[in-house]
PDB file of N, CA, C and O in Angstrom, chain B, residues numbered from 101:
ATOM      1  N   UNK B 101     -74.689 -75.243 -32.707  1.00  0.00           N
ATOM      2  CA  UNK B 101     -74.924 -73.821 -32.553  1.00  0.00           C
ATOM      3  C   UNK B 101     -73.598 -73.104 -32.323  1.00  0.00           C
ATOM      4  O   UNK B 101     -72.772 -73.684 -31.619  1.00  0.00           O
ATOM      5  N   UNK B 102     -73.274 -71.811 -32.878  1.00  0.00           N
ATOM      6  CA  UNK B 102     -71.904 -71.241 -32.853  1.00  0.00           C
ATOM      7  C   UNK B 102     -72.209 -70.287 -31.855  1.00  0.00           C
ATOM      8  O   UNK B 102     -73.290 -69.874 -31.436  1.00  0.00           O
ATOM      9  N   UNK B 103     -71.158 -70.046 -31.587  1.00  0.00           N
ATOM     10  CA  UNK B 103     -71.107 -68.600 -30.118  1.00  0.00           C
ATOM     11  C   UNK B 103     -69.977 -67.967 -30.608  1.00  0.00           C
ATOM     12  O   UNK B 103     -68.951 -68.308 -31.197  1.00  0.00           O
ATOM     13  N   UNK B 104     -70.391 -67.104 -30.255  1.00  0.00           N
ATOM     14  CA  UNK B 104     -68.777 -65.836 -30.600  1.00  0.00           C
ATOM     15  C   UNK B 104     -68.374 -65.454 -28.788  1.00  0.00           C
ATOM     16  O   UNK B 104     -68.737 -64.512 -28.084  1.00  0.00           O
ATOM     17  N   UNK B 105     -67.456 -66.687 -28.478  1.00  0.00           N
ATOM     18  CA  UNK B 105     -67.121 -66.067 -27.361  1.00  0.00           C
ATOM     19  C   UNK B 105     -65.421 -66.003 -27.040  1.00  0.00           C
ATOM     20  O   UNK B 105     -64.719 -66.531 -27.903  1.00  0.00           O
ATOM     21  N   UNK B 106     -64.785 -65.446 -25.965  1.00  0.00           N
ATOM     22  CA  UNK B 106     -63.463 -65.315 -25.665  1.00  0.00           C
ATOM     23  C   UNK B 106     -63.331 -65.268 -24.304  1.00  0.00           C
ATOM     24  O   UNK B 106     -64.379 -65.107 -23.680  1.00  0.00           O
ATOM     25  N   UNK B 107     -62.449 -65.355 -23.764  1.00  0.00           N
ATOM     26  CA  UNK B 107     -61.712 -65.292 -22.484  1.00  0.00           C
ATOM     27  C   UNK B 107     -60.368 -64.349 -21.985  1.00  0.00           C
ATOM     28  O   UNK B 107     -59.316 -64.580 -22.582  1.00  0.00           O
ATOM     29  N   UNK B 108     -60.357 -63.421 -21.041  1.00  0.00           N
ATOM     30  CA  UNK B 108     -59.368 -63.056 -20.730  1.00  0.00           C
ATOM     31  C   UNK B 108     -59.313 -63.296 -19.095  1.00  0.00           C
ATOM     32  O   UNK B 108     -60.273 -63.681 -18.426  1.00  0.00           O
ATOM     33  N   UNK B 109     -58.012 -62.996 -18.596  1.00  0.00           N
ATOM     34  CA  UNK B 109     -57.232 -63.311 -17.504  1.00  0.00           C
ATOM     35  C   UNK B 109     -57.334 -62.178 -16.542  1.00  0.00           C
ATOM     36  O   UNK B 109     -57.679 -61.051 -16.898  1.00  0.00           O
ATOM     37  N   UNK B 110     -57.057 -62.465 -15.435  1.00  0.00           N
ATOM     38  CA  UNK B 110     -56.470 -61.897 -14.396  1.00  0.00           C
ATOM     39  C   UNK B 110     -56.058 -62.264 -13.088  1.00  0.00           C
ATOM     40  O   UNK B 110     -56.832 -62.614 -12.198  1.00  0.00           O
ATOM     41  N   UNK B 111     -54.657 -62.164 -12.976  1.00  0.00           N
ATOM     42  CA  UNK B 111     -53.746 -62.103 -12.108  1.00  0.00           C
ATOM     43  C   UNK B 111     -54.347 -62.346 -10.489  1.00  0.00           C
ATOM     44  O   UNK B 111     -54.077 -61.348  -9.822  1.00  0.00           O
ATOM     45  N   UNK B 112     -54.857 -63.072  -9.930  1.00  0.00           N
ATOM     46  CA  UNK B 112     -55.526 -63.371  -8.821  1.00  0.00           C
ATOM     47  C   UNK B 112     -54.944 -61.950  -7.329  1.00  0.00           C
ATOM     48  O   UNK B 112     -55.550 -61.419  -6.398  1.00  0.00           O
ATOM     49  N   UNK B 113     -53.441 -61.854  -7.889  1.00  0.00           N
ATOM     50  CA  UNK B 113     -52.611 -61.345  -6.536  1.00  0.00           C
ATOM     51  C   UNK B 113     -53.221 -60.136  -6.812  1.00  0.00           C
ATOM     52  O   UNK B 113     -53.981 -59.609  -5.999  1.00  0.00           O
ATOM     53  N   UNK B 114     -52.794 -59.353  -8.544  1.00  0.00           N
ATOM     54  CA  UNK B 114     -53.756 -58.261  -9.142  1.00  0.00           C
ATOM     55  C   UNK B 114     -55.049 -57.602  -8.584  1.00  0.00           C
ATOM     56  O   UNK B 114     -55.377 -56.440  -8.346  1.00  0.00           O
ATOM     57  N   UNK B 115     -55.585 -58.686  -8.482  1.00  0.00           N
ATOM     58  CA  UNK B 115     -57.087 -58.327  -7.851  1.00  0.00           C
ATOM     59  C   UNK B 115     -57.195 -57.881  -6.520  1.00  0.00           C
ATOM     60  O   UNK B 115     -57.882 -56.990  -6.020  1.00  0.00           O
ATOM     61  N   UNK B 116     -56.179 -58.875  -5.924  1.00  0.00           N
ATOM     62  CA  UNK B 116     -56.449 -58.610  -4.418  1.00  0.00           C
ATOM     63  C   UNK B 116     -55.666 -56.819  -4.180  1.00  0.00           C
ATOM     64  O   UNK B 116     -56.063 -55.926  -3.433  1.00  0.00           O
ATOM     65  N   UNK B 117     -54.397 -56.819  -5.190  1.00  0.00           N
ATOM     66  CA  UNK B 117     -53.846 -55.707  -4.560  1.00  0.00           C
ATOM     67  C   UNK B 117     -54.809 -54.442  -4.767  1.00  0.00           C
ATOM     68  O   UNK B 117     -54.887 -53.442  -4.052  1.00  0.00           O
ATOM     69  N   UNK B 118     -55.623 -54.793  -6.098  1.00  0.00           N
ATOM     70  CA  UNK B 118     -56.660 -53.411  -6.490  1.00  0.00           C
ATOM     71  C   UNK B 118     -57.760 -53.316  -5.416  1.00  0.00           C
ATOM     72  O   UNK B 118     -58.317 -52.433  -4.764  1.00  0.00           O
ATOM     73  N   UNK B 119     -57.804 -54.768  -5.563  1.00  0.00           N
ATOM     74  CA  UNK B 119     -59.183 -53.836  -4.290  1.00  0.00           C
ATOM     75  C   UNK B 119     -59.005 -53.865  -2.568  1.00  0.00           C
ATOM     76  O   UNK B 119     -59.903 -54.059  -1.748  1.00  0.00           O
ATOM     77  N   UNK B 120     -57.817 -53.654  -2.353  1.00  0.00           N
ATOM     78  CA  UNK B 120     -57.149 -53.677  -1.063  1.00  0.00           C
ATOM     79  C   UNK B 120     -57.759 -52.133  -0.171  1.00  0.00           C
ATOM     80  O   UNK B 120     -57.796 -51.075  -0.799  1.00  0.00           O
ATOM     81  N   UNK B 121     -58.088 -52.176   0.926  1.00  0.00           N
ATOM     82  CA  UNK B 121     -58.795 -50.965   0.900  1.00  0.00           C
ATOM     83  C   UNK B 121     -57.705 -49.947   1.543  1.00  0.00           C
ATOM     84  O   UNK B 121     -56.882 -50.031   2.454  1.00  0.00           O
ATOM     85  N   UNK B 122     -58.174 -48.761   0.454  1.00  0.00           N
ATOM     86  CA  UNK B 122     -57.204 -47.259   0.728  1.00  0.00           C
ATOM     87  C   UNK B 122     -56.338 -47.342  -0.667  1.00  0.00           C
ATOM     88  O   UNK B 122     -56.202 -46.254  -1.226  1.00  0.00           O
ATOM     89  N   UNK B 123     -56.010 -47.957  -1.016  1.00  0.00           N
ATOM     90  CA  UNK B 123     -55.734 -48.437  -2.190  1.00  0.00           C
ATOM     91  C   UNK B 123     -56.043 -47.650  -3.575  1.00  0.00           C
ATOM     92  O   UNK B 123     -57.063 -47.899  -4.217  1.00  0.00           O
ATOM     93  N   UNK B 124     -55.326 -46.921  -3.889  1.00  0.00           N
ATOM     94  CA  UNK B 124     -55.789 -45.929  -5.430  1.00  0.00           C
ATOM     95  C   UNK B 124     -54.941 -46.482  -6.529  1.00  0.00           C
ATOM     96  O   UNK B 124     -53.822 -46.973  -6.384  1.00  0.00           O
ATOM     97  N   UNK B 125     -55.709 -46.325  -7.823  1.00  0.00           N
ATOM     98  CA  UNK B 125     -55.607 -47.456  -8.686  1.00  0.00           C
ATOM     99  C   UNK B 125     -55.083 -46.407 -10.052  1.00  0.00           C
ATOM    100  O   UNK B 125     -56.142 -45.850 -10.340  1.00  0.00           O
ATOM    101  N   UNK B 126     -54.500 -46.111 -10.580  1.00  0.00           N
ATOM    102  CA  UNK B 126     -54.612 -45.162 -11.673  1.00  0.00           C
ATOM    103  C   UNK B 126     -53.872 -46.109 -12.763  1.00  0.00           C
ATOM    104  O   UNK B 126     -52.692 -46.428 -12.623  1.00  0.00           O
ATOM    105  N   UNK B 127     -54.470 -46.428 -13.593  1.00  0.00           N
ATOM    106  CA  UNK B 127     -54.736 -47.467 -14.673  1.00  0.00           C
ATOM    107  C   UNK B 127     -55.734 -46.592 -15.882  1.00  0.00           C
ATOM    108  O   UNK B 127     -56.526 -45.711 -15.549  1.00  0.00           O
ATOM    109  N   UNK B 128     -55.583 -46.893 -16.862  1.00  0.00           N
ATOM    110  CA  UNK B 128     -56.210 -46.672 -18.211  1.00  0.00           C
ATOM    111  C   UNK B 128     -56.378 -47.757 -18.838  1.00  0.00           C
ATOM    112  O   UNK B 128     -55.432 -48.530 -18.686  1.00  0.00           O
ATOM    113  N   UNK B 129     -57.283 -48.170 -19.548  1.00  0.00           N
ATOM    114  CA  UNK B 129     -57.241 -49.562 -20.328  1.00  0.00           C
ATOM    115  C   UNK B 129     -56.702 -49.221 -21.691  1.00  0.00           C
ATOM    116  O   UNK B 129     -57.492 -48.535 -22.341  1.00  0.00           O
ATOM    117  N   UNK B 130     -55.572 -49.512 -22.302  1.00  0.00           N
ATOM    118  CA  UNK B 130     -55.169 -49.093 -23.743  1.00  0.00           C
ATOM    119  C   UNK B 130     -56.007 -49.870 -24.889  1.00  0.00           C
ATOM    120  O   UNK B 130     -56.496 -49.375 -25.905  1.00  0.00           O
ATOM    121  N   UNK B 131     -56.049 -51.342 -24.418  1.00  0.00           N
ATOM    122  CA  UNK B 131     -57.326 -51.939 -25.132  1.00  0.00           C
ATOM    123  C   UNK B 131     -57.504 -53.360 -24.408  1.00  0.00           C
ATOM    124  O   UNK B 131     -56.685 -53.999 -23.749  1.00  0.00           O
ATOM    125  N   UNK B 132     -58.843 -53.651 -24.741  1.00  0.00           N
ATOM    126  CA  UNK B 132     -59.589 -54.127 -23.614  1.00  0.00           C
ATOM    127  C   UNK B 132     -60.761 -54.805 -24.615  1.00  0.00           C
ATOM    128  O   UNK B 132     -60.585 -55.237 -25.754  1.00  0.00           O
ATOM    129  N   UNK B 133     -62.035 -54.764 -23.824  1.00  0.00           N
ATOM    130  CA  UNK B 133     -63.032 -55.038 -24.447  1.00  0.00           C
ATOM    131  C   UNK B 133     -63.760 -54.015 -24.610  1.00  0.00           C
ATOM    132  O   UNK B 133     -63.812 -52.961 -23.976  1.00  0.00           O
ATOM    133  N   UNK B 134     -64.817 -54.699 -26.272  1.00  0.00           N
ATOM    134  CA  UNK B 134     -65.509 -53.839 -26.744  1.00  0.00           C
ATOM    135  C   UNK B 134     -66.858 -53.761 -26.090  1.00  0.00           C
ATOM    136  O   UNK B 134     -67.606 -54.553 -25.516  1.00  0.00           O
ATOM    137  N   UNK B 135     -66.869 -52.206 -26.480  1.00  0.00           N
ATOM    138  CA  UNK B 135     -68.301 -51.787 -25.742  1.00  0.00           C
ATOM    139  C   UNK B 135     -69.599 -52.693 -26.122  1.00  0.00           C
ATOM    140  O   UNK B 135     -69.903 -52.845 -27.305  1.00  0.00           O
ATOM    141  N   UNK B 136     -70.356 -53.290 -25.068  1.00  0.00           N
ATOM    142  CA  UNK B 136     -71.129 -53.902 -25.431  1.00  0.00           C
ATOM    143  C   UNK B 136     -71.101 -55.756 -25.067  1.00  0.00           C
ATOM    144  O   UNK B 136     -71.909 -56.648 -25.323  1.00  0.00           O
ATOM    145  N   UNK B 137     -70.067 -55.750 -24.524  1.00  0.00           N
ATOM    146  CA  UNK B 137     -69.560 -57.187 -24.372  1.00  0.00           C
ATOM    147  C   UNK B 137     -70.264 -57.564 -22.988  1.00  0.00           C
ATOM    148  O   UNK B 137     -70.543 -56.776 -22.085  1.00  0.00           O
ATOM    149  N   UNK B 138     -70.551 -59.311 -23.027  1.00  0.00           N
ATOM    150  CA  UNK B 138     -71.675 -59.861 -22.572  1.00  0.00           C
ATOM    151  C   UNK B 138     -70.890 -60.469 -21.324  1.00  0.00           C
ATOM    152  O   UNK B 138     -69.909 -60.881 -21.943  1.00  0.00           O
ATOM    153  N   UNK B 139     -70.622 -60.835 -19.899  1.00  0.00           N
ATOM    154  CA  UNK B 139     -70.289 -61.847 -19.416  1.00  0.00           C
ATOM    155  C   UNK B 139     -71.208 -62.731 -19.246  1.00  0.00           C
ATOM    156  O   UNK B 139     -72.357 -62.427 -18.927  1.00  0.00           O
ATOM    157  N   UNK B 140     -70.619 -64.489 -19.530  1.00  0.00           N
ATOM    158  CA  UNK B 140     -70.900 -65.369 -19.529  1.00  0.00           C
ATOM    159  C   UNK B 140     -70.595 -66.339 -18.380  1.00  0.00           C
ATOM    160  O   UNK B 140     -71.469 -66.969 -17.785  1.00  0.00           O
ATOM    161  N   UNK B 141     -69.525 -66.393 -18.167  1.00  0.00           N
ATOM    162  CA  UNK B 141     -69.164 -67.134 -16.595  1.00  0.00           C
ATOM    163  C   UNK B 141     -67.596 -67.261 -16.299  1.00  0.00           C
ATOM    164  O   UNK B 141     -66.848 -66.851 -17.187  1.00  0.00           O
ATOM    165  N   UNK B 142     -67.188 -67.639 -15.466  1.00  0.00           N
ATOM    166  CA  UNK B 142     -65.687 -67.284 -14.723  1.00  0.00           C
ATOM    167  C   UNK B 142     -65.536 -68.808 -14.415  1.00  0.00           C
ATOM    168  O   UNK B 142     -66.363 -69.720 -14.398  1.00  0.00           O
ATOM    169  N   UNK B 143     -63.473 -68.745 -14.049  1.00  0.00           N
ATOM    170  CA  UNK B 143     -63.423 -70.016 -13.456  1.00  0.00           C
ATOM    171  C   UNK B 143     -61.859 -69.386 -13.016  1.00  0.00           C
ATOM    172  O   UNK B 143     -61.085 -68.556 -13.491  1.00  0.00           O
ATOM    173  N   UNK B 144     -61.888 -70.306 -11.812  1.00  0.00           N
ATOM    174  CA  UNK B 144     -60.356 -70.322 -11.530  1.00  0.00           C
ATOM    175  C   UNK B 144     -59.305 -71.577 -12.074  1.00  0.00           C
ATOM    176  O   UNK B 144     -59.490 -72.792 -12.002  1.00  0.00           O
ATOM    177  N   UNK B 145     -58.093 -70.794 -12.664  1.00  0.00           N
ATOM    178  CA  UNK B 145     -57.186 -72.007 -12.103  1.00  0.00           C
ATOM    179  C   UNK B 145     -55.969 -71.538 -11.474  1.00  0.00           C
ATOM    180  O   UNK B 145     -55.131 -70.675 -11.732  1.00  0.00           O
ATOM    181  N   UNK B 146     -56.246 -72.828 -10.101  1.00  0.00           N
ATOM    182  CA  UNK B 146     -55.620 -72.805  -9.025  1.00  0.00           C
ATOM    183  C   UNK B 146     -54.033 -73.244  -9.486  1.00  0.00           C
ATOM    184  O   UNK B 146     -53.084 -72.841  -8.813  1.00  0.00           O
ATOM    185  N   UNK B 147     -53.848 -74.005 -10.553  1.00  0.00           N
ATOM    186  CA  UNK B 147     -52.427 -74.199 -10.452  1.00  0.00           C
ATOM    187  C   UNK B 147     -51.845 -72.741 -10.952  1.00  0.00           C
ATOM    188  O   UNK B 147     -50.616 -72.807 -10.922  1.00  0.00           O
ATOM    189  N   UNK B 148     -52.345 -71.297 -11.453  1.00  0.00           N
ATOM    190  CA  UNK B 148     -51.247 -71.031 -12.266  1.00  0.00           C
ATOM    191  C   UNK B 148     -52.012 -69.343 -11.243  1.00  0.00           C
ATOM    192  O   UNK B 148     -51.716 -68.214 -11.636  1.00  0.00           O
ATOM    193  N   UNK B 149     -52.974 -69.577  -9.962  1.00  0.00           N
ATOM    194  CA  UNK B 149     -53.753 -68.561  -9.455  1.00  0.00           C
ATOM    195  C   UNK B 149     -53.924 -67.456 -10.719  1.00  0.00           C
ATOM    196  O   UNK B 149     -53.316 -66.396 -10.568  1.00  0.00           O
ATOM    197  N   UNK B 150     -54.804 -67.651 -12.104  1.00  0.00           N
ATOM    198  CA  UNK B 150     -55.204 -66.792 -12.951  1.00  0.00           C
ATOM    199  C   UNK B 150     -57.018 -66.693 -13.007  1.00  0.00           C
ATOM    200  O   UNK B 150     -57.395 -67.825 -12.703  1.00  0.00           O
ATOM    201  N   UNK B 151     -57.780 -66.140 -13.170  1.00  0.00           N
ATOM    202  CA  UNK B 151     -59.366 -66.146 -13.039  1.00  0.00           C
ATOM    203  C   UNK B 151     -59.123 -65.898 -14.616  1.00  0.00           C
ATOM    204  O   UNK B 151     -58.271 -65.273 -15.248  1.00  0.00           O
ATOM    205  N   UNK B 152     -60.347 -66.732 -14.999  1.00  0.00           N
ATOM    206  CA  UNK B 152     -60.538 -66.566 -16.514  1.00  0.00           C
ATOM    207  C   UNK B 152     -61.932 -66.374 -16.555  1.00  0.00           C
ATOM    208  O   UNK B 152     -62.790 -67.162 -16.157  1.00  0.00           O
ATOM    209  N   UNK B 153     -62.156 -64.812 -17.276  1.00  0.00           N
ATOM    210  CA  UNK B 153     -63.473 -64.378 -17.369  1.00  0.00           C
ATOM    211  C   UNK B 153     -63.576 -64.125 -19.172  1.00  0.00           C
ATOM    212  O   UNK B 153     -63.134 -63.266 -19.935  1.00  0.00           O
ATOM    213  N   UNK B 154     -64.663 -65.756 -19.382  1.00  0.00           N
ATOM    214  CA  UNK B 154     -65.725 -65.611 -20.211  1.00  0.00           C
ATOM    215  C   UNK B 154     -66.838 -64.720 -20.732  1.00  0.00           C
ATOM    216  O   UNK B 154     -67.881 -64.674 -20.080  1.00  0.00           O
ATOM    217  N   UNK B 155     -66.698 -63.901 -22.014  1.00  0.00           N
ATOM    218  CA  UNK B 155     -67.439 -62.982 -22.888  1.00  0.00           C
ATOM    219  C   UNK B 155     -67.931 -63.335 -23.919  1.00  0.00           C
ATOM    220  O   UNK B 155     -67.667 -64.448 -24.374  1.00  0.00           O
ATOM    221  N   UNK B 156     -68.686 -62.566 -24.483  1.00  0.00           N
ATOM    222  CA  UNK B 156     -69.743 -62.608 -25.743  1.00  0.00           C
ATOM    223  C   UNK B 156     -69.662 -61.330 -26.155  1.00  0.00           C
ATOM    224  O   UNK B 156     -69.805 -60.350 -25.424  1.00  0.00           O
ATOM    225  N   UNK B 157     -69.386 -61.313 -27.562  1.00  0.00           N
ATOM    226  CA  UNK B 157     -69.402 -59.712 -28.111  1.00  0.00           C
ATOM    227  C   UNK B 157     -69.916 -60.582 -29.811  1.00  0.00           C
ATOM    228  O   UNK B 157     -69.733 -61.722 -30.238  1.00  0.00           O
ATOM    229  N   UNK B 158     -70.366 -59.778 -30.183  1.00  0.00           N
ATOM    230  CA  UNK B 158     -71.191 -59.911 -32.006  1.00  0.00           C
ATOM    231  C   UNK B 158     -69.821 -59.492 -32.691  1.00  0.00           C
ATOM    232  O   UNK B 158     -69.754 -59.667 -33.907  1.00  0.00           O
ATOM    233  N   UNK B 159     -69.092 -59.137 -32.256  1.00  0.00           N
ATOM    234  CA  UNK B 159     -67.842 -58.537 -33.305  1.00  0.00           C
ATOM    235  C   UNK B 159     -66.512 -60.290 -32.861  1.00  0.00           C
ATOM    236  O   UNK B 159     -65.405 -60.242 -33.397  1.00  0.00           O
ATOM    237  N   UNK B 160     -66.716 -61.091 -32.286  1.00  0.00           N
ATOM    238  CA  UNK B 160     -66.057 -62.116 -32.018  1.00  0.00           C
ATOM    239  C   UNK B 160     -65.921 -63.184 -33.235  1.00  0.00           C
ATOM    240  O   UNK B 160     -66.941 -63.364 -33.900  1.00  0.00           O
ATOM    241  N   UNK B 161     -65.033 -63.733 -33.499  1.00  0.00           N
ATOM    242  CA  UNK B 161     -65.191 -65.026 -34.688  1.00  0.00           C
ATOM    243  C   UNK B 161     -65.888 -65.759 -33.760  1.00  0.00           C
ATOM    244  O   UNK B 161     -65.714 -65.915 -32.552  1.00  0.00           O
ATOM    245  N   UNK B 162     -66.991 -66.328 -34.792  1.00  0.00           N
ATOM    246  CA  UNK B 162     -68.022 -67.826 -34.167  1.00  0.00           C
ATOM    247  C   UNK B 162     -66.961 -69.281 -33.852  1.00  0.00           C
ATOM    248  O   UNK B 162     -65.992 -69.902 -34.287  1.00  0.00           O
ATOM    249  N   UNK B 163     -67.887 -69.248 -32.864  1.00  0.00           N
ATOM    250  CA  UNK B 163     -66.601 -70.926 -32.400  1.00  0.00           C
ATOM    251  C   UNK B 163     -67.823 -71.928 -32.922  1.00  0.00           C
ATOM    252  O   UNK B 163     -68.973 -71.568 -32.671  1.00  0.00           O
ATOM    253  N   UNK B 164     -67.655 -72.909 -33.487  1.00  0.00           N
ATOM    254  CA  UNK B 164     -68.150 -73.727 -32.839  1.00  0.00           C
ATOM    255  C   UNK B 164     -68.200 -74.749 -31.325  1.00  0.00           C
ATOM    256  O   UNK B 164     -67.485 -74.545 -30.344  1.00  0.00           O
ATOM    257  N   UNK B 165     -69.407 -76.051 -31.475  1.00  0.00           N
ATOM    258  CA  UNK B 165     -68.735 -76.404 -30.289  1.00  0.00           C
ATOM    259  C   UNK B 165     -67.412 -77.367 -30.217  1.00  0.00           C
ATOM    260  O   UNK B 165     -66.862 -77.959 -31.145  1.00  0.00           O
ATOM    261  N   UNK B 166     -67.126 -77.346 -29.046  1.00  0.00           N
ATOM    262  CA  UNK B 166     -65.441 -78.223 -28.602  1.00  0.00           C
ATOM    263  C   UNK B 166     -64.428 -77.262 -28.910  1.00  0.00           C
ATOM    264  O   UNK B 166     -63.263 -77.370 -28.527  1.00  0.00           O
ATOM    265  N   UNK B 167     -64.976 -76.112 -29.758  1.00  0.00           N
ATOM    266  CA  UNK B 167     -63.120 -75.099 -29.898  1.00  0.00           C
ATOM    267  C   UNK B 167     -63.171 -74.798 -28.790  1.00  0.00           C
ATOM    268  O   UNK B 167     -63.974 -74.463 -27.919  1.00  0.00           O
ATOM    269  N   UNK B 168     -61.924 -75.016 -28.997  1.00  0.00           N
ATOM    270  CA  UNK B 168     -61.254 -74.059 -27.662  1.00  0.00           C
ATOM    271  C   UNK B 168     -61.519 -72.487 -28.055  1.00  0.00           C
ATOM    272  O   UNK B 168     -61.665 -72.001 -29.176  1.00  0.00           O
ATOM    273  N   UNK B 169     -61.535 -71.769 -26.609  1.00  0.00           N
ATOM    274  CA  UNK B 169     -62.178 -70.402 -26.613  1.00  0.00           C
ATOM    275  C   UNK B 169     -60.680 -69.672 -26.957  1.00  0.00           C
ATOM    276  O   UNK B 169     -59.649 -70.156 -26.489  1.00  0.00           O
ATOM    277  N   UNK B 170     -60.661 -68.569 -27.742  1.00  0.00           N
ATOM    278  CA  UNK B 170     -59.160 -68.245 -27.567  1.00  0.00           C
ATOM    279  C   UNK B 170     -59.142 -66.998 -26.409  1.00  0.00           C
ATOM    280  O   UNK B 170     -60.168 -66.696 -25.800  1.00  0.00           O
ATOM    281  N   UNK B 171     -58.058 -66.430 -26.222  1.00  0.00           N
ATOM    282  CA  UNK B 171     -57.679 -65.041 -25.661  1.00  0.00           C
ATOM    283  C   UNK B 171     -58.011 -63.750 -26.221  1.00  0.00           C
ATOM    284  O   UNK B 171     -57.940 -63.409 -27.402  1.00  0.00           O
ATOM    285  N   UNK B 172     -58.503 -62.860 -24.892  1.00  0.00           N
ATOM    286  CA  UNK B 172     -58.536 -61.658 -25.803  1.00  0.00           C
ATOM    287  C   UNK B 172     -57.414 -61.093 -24.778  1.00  0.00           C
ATOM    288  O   UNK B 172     -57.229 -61.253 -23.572  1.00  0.00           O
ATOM    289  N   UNK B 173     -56.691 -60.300 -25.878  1.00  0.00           N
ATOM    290  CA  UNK B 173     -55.425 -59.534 -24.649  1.00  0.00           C
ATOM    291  C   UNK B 173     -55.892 -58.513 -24.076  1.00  0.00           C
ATOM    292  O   UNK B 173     -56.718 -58.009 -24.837  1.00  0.00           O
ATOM    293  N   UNK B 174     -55.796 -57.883 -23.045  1.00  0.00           N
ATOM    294  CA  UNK B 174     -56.162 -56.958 -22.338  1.00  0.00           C
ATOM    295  C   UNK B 174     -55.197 -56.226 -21.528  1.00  0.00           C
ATOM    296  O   UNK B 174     -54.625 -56.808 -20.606  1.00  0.00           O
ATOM    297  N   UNK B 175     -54.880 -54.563 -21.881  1.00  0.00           N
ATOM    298  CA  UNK B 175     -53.280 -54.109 -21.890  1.00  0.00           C
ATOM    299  C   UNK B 175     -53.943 -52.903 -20.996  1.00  0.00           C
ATOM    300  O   UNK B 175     -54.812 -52.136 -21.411  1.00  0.00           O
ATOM    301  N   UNK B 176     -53.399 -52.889 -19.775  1.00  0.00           N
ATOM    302  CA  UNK B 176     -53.525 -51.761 -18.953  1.00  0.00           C
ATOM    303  C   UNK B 176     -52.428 -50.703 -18.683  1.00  0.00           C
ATOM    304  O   UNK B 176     -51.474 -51.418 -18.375  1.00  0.00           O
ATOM    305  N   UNK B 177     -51.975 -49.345 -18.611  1.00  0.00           N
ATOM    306  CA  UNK B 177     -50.807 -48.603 -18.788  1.00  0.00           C
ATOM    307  C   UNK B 177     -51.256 -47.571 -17.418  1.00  0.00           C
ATOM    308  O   UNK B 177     -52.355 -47.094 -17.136  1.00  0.00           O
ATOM    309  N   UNK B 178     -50.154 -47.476 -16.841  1.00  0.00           N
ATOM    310  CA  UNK B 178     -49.918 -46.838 -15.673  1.00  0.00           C
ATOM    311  C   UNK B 178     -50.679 -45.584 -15.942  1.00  0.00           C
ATOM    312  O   UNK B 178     -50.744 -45.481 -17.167  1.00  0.00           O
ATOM    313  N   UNK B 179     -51.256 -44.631 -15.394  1.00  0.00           N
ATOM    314  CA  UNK B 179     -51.471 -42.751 -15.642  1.00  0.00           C
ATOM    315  C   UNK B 179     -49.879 -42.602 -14.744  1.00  0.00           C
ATOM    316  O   UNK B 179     -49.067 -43.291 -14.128  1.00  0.00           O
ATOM    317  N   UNK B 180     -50.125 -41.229 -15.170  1.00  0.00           N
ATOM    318  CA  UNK B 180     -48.563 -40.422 -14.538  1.00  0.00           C
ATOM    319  C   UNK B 180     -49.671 -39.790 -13.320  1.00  0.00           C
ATOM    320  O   UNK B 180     -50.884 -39.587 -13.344  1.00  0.00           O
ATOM    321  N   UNK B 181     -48.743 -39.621 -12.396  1.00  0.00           N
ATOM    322  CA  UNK B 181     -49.495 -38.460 -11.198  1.00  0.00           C
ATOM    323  C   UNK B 181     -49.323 -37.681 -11.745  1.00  0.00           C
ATOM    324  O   UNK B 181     -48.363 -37.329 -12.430  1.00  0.00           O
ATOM    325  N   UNK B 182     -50.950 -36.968 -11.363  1.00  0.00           N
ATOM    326  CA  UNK B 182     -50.689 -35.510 -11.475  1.00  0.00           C
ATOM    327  C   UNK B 182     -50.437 -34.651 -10.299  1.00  0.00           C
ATOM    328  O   UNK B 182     -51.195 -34.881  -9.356  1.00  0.00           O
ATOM    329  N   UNK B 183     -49.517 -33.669 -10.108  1.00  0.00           N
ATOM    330  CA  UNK B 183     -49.525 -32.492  -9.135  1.00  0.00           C
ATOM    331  C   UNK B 183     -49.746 -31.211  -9.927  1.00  0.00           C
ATOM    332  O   UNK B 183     -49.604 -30.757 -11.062  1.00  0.00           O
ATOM    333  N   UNK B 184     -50.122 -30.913  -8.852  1.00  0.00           N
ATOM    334  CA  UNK B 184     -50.707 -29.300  -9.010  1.00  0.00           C
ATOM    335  C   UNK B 184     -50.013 -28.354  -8.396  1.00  0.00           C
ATOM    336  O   UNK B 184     -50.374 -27.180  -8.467  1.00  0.00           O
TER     337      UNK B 184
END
């Protein structure tokens, strides 16, 4: 049976600093995932502290089984402050 699935990353320290409380985040996703995308399941690895979160989207190439899942890149860009 084929699956159309992928994996992207995140930065373990990343996480902690975003959701640190008081903490304001101003980020845009430049590209990311597509609307509609499924999570499937997570895992850590501890040697390199990265979380790898497993997706499903219909727009994915079909894996079969034993491929390896590839990467999807996921590019976040600062916002500028605004003042008023």
């Amino acid at each position: 049976m084929a699956s159309r699935l992928m994996k992207f990353k995140i930065p373990i320290d990343l996480l902690i600093d975003i959701l640190t409380t008081g903490k304001t985040v101003k980020q845009q996703c430049v590209s990311g995932l597509p609307i509609g995308t499924k999570y499937i399941h997570s895992y850590v690895d501890v040697s390199t502290m990265l979380i790898y979160i497993v997706i499903e989207h219909a727009s994915f190439n079909e894996l079969q089984i034993g491929e390896v899942i590839p990467e999807i890149t996921i590019r976040l860009a600062a916002l500028e402050e605004i003042h008023e």
